[in-house]
C-alpha positions as CSV (number, residue, x, y, z in Angstrom):
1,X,-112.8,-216.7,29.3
2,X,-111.1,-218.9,32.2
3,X,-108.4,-219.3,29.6
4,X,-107.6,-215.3,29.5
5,X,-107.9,-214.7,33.1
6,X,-105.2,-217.4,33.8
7,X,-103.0,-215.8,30.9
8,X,-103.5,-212.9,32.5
9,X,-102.6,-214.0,36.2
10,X,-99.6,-215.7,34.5
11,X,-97.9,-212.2,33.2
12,X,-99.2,-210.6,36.1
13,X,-96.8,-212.9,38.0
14,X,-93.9,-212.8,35.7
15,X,-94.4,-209.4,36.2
16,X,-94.4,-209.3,39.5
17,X,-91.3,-211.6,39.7
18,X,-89.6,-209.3,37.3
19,X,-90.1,-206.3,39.7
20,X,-88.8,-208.1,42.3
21,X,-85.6,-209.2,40.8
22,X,-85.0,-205.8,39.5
23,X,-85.3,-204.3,43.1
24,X,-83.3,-207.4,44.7
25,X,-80.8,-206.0,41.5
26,X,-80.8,-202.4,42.6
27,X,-80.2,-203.5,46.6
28,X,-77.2,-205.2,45.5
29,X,-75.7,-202.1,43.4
30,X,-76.2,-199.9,46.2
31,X,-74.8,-201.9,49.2
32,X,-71.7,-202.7,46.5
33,X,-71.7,-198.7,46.0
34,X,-71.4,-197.9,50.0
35,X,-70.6,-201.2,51.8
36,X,-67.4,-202.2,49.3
37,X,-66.5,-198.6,47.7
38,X,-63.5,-198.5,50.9
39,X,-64.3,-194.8,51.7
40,X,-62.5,-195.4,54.8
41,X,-65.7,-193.6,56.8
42,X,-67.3,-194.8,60.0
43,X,-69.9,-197.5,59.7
44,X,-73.4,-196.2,58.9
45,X,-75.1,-195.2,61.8
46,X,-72.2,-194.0,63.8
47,X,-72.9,-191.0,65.2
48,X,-69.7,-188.8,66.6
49,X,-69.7,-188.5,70.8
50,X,-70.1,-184.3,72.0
51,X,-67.1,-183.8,74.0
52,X,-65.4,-181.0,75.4
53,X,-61.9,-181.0,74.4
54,X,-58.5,-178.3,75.7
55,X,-55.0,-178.8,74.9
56,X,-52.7,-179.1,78.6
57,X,-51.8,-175.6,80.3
58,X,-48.7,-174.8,81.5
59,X,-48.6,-173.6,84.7
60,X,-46.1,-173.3,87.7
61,X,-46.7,-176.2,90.3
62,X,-44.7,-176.9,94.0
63,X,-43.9,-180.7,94.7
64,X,-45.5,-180.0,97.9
65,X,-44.8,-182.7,101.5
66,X,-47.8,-183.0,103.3
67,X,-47.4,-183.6,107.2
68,X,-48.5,-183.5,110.6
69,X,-47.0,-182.0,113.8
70,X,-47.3,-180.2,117.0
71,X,-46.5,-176.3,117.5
72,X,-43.6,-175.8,120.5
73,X,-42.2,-172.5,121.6
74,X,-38.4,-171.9,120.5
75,X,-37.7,-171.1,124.2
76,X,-39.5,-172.2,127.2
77,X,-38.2,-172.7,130.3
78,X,-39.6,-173.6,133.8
79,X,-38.2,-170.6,136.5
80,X,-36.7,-172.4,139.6
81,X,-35.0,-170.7,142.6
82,X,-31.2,-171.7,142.9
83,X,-31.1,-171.4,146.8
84,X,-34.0,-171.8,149.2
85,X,-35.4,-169.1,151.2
86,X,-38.9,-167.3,151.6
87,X,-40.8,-165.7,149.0
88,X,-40.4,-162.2,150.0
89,X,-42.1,-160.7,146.3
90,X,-43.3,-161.7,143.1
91,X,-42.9,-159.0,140.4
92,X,-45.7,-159.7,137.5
93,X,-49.0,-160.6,136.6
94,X,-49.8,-164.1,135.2
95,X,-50.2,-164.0,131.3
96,X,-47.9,-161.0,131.1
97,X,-45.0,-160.5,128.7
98,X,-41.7,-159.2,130.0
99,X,-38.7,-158.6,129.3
100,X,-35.2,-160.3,129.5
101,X,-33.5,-159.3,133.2
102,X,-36.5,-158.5,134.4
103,X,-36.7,-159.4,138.3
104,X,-39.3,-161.7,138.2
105,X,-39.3,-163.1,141.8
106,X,-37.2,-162.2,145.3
107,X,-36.6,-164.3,148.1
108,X,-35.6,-162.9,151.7
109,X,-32.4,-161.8,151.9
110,X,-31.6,-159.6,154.9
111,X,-28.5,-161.7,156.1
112,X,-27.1,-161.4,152.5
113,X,-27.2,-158.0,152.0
114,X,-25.8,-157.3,155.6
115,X,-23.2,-159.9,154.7
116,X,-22.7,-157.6,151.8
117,X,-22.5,-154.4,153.2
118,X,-19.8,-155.9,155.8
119,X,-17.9,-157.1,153.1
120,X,-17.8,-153.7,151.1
121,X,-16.5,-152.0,154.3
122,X,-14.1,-154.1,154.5
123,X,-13.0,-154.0,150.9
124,X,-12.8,-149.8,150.9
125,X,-10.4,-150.5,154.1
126,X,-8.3,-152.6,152.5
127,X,-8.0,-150.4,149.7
128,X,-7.4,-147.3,151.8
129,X,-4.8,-148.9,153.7
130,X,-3.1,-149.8,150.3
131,X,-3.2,-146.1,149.3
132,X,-1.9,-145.0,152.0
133,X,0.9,-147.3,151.8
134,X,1.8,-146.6,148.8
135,X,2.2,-142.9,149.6
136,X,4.9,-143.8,152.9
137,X,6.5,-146.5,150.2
138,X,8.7,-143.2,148.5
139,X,10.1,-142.4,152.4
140,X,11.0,-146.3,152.6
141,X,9.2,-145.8,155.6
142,X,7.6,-149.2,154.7
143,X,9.1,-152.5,153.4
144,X,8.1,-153.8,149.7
145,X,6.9,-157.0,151.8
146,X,4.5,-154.9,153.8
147,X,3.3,-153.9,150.6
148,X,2.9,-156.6,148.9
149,X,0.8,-157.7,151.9
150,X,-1.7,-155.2,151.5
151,X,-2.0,-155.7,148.0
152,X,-3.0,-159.4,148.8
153,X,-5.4,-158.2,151.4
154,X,-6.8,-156.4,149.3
155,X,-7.7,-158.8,146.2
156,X,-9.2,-161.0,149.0
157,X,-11.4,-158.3,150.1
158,X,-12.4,-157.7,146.5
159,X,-13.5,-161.5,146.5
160,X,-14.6,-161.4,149.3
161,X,-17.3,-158.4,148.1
162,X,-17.8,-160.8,144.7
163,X,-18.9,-163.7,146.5
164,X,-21.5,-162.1,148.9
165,X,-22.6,-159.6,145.8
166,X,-23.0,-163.0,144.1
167,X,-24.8,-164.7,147.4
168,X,-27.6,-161.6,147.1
169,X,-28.3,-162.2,143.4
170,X,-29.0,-165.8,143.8
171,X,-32.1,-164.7,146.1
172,X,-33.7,-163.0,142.9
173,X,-35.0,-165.1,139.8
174,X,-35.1,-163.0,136.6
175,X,-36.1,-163.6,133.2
176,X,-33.9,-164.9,130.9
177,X,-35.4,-163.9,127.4
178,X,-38.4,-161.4,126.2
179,X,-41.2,-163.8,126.5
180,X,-44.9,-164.8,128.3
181,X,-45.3,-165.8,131.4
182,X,-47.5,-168.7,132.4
183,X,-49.5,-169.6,135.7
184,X,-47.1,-169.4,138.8
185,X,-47.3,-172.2,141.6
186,X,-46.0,-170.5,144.7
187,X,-47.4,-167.0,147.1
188,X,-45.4,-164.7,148.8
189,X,-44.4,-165.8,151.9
190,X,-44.2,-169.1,151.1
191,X,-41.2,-171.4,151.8
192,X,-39.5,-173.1,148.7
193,X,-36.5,-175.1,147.8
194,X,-33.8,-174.7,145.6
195,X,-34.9,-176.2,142.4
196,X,-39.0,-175.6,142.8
197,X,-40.7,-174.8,140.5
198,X,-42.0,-171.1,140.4
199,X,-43.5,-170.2,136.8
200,X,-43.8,-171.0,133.2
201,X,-41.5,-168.6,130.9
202,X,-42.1,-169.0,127.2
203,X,-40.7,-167.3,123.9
204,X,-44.0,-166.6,122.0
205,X,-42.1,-164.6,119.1
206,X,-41.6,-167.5,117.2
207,X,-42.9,-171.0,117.1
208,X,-41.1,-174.1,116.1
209,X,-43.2,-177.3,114.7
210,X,-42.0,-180.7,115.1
211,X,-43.0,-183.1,112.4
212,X,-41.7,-186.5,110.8
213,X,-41.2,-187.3,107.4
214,X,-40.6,-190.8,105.5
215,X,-37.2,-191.4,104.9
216,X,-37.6,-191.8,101.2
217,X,-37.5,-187.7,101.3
218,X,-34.6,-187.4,102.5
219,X,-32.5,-186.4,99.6
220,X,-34.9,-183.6,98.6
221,X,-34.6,-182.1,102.4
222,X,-32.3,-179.1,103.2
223,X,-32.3,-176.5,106.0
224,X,-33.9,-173.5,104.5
225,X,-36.6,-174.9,102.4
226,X,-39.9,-173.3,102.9
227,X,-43.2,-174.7,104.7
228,X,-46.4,-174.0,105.2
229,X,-48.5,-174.4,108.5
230,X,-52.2,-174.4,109.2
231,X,-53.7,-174.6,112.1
232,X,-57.6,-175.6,113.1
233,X,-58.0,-172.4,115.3
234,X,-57.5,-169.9,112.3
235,X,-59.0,-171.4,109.3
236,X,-57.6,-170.1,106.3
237,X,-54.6,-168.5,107.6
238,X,-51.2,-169.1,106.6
239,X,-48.1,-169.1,108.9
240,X,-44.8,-169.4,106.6
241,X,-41.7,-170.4,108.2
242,X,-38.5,-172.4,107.1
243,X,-36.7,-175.8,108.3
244,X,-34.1,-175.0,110.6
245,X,-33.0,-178.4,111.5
246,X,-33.3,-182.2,110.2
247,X,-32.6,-185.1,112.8
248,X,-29.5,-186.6,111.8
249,X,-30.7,-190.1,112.9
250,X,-33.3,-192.3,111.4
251,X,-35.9,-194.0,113.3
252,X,-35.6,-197.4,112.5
253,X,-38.9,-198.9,113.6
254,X,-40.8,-196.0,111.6
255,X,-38.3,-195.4,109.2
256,X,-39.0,-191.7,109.2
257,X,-36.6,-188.4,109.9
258,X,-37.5,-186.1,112.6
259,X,-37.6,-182.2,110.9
260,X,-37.5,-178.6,112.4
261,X,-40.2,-175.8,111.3
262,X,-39.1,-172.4,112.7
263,X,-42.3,-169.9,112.5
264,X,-42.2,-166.2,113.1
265,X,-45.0,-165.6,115.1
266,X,-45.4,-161.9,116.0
267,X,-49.0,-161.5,117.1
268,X,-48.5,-164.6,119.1
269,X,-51.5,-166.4,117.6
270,X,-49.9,-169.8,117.3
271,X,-49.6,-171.6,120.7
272,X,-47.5,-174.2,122.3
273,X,-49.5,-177.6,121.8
274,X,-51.5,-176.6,118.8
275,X,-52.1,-179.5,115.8
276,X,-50.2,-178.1,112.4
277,X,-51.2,-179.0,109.2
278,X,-47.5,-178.8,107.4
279,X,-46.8,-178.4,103.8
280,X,-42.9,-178.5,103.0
281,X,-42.0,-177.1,99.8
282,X,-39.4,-179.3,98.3
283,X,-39.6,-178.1,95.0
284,X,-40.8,-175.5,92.3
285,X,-41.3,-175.9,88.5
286,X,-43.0,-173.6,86.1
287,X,-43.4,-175.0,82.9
288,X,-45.7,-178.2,84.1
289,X,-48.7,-179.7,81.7
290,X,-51.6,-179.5,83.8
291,X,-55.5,-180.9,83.0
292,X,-58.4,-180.4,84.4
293,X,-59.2,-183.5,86.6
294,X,-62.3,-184.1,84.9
295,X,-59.9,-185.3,81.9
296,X,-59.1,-188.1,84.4
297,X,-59.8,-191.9,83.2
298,X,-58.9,-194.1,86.6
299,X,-58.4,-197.6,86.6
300,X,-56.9,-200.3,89.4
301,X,-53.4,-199.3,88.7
302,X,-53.1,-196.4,86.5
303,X,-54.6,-193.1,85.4
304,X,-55.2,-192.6,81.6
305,X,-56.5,-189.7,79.3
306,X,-58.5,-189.7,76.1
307,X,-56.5,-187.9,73.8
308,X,-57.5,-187.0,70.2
309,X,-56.9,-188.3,67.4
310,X,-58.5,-187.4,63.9
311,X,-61.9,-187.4,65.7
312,X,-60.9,-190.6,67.9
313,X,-60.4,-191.1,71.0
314,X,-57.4,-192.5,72.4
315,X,-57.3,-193.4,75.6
316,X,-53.2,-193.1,76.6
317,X,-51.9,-193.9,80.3
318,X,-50.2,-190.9,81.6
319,X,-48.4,-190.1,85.1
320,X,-49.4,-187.6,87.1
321,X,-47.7,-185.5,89.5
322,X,-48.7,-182.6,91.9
323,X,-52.3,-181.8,92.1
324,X,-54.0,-178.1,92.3
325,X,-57.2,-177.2,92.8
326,X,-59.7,-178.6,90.0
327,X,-56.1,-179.6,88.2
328,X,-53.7,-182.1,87.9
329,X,-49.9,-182.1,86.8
330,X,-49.3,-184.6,83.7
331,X,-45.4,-185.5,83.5
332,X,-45.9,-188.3,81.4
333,X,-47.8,-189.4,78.5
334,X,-49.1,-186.5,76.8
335,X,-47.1,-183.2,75.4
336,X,-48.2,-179.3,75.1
337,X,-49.9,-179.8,71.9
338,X,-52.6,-182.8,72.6
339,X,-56.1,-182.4,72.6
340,X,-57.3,-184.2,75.9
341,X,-61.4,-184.5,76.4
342,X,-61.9,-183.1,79.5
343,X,-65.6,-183.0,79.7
344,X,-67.8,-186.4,78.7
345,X,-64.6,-189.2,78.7
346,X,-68.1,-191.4,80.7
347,X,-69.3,-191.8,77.6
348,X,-66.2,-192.7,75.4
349,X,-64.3,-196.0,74.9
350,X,-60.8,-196.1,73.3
351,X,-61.5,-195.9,69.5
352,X,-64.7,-193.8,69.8
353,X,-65.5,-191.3,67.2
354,X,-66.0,-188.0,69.0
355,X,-66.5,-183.9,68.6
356,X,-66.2,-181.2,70.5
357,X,-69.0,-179.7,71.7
358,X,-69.3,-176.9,68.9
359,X,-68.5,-178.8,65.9
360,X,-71.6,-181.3,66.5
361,X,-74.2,-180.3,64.0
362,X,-71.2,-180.3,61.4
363,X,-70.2,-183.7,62.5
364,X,-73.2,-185.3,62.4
365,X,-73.8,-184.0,58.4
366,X,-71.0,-184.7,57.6
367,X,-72.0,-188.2,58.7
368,X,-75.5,-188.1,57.2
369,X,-73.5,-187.5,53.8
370,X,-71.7,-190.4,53.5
């Protein structure tokens, strides 16, 4: 009996040693099957990364100079008296605009126009005189010389009559140009100099903004170009203008060029003193690639993109150029017909096996199958 139950453990062993050898068999055809059959597929287990994927837009795009700068009026100038006297009137309101030649203050002037008047008498005399000489000159009751005389008398007159008409204007100060007049710093009745200051005149119709720009920009800077100014007390609101002049020195301890903005400003919102935001359009191009920026890989020294590749990733270094909202210009690196992920490059490494959003659930059969 002990006999038969050890010949019976022994081919249950043998048995059991056959089975195993037979599976060990059948693991080694079916790892040779799909680990050495060189389908070219990913590993097993690789699973595809869900990406959103786009090709580059073209768009139109401005190379755009960003700068800072400080609004000033095209004219402004400081009214001053050119002879001393007393203020005798003052012909405006602080604050109000007026217009060119008008009289804006008078000093005294009693003795000039007196000296004026005087001088007009005896201008009309002299030319009397000169008529009536004339007249007697057909009788040769008078000598050419005696003519001549009065003629001469008579141009001095007429100076004479210039200078004091001349003497009178100088006690008025008018305004020079359309404009806005500022706070005045003198009464009537009060005394001033010649050369005081009086008032504030300033040309509100337009604006001109000073600014600086590297000197690298140079050769992209004409008169004419186009810029863009923004100012903090009208958020959103763009004043356009274009450069009317460009230093034609250097500074060489900033190594920056001064530049000219000339504004229109017709409502007179923009005032002198005011911090502008400038953007000077140096250039226009409408056939740029643009990405989203999420398509954006940074590193220390370069910005790349993952672009596509028969369901890889490859991440490629490109250069970028102008930036728009949510977008950025590519100039170099990619062309109009890459695929660029530009939604879940986190998760990717160059190489990866990925699939756009959409195409998943095929993707990851298709996976399953091999």
């Amino acid at each position: 009996m002990n006999r038969d139950v050890r010949a019976m453990e022994g081919s249950d062993w043998v048995s059991g040693l056959g089975r195993a050898a037979g599976g060990l068999a059948l693991g080694v055809l079916v790892w040779t099957a799909t680990g050495c059959g060189g389908s070219g597929g990913p590993p097993p287990g690789e699973f595809p990364v869900e990406v959103a994927v786009a090709r580059p837009e073209v768009a139109a795009v401005e190379d755009v100079l960003p700068a800072v700068g400080t609004v000033e009026p095209d004219e402004r100038v400081v009214l001053q008296p050119e002879v001393p006297g007393l203020i005798e009137a003052i012909g405006f309101e602080e604050g109000q605009r007026v217009e060119r030649g008008a009289v804006l203050f008078r000093l005294g002037s009693g003795k000039e126009e007196a000296q004026r008047a005087q001088a007009r008498a005896e201008m009309e005399l002299a030319r009397a005189n000169l008529e009536r000489a004339r007249m007697l000159s057909g009788t040769r009751a008078i000598s050419r010389q005696e003519l001549d005389q009065m003629e001469s008398a008579l141009a001095a007159r007429e100076a004479t009559f210039e200078l004091e008409s001349r003497r009178l204007a100088e006690r008025t100060v008018k305004a020079p140009f359309d404009g806005v007049l500022g706070p005045r710093s003198v009464s009537v009745g009060q005394y001033v100099q010649a050369g005081a200051a009086l008032a504030t005149l300033v040309a509100d119709d337009r604006m001109k903004v000073e600014f600086r720009v590297p000197e690298r920009h140079l050769g992209a800077l004409e008169v004419g170009k186009e810029g863009r100014v923004r100012v903090a007390a009208f958020p959103g609101r763009v004043f356009a203008g274009e450069v009317s002049l460009i230093d034609p020195e250097v500074d060489a301890g900033t190594r920056t060029v001064g530049v000219r903005l000339l504004v229109p400003n017709p409502e007179g919102r923009l005032r002198p003193g005011m911090f502008a935001r400038v953007e000077l359009v140096l250039g226009r191009r409408g056939d740029a690639l643009v990405v989203p920026e999420g398509a954006l890989v940074p590193s220390l020294d370069r910005f790349s993109v993952f672009r596509v590749e028969e369901s890889r990733a490859r991440l490629t270094p490109v250069t970028l150029g102008v930036r728009l909202p949510g977008k950025v210009e590519v100039r170099e690196g990619i062309g109009r017909e890459a695929t660029v992920v530009v939604s879940g490059t986190q998760k990717l490494v160059d190489g990866a096996l990925v699939a756009p959003a959409e195409d998943r659930a095929a993707a990851v059969a298709a996976v399953a199958v091999r």
